[in-house]
C-alpha positions as CSV (number, residue, x, y, z in Angstrom):
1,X,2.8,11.3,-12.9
2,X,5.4,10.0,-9.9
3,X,7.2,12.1,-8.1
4,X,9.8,10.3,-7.8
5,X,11.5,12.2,-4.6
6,X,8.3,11.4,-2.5
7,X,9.3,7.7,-2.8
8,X,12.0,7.5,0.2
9,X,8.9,9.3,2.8
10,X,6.3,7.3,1.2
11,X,8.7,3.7,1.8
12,X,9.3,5.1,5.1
13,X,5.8,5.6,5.8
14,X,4.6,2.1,4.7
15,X,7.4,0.2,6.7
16,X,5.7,1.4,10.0
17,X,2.5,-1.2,9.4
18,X,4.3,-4.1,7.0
19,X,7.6,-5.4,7.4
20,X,9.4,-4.1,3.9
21,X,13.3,-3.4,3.2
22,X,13.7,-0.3,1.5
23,X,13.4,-0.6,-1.9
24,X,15.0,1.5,-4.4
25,X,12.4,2.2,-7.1
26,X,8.2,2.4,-7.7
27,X,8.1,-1.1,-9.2
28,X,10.0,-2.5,-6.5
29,X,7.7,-1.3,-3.7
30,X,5.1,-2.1,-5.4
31,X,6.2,-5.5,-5.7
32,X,7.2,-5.9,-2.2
33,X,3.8,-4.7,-1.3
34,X,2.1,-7.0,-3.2
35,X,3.9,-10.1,-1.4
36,X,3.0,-8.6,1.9
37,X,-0.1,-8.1,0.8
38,X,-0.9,-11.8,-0.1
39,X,0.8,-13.0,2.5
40,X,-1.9,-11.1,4.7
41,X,-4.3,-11.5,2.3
42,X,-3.7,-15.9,3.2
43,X,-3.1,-15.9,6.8
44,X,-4.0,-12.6,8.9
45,X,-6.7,-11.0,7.1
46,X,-7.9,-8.9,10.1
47,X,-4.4,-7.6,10.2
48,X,-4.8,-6.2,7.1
49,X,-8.1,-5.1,7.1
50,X,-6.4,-2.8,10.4
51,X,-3.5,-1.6,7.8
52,X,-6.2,-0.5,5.0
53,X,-7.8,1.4,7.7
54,X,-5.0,2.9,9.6
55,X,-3.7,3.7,6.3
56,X,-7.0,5.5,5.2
57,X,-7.1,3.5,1.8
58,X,-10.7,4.7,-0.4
59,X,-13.0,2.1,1.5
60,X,-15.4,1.6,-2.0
61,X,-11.8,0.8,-3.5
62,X,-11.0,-1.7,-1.3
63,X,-14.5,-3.4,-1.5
64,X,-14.1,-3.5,-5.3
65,X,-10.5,-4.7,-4.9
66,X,-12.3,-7.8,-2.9
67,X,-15.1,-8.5,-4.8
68,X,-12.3,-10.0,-7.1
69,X,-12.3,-13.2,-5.1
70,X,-9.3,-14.0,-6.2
71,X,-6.4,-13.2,-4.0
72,X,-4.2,-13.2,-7.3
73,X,-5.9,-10.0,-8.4
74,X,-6.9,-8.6,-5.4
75,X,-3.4,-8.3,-3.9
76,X,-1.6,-5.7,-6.4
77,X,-5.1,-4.2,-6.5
78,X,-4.8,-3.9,-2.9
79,X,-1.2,-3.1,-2.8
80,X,-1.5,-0.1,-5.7
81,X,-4.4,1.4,-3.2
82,X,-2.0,1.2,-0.3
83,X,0.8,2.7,-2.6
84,X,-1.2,5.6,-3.8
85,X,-2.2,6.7,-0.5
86,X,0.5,6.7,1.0
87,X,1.9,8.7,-2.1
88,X,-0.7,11.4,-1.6
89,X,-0.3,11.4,2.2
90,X,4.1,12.4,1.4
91,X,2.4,15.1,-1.0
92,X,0.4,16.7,1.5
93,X,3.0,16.7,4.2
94,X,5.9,18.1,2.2
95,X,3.2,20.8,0.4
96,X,2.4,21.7,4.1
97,X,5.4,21.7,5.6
């Protein structure tokens, strides 16, 4: 279940590698994300390969998110993985704060 609170750090968090406004709700980062994530996905796919790893996103993930071959499905694949992480990275800071 969402946490809803960890949204704003989580936003904040993926705004430092992709260019996103801050959105107010889940769906709406998620759906930004996927955008940014095609776009990527089209035109600079070594810059996102550098996000996913920066990020730390579940390498196997992102293989199986790719062997799609369809960048219609493998961007909000992509773009959940992203979200999740990040998610899970605001957990851990505010439960070690």
């Amino acid at each position: 279940m969402l946490d809803e609170s960890l949204l704003p750090d989580t936003i904040q968090s993926i705004q430092k590698y992709m260019e996103m406004e801050s959105t107010p709700t889940y769906e709406n980062v998620l759906e930004v994300l996927t955008s940014s994530v095609m776009y990527l996905l089209l035109h600079d796919m070594e810059k996102l390969l550098n996000i996913l790893y920066r990020i730390d996103v579940n390498e196997p993930k992102v293989k199986a998110a790719f062997a799609q071959n369809n960048p219609k499905l493998i961007a909000p694949t992509i773009a959940q993985l992203i979200l999740d992480r990040e998610l899970q990275k605001a957990e851990s800071r505010r439960k070690y704060k």
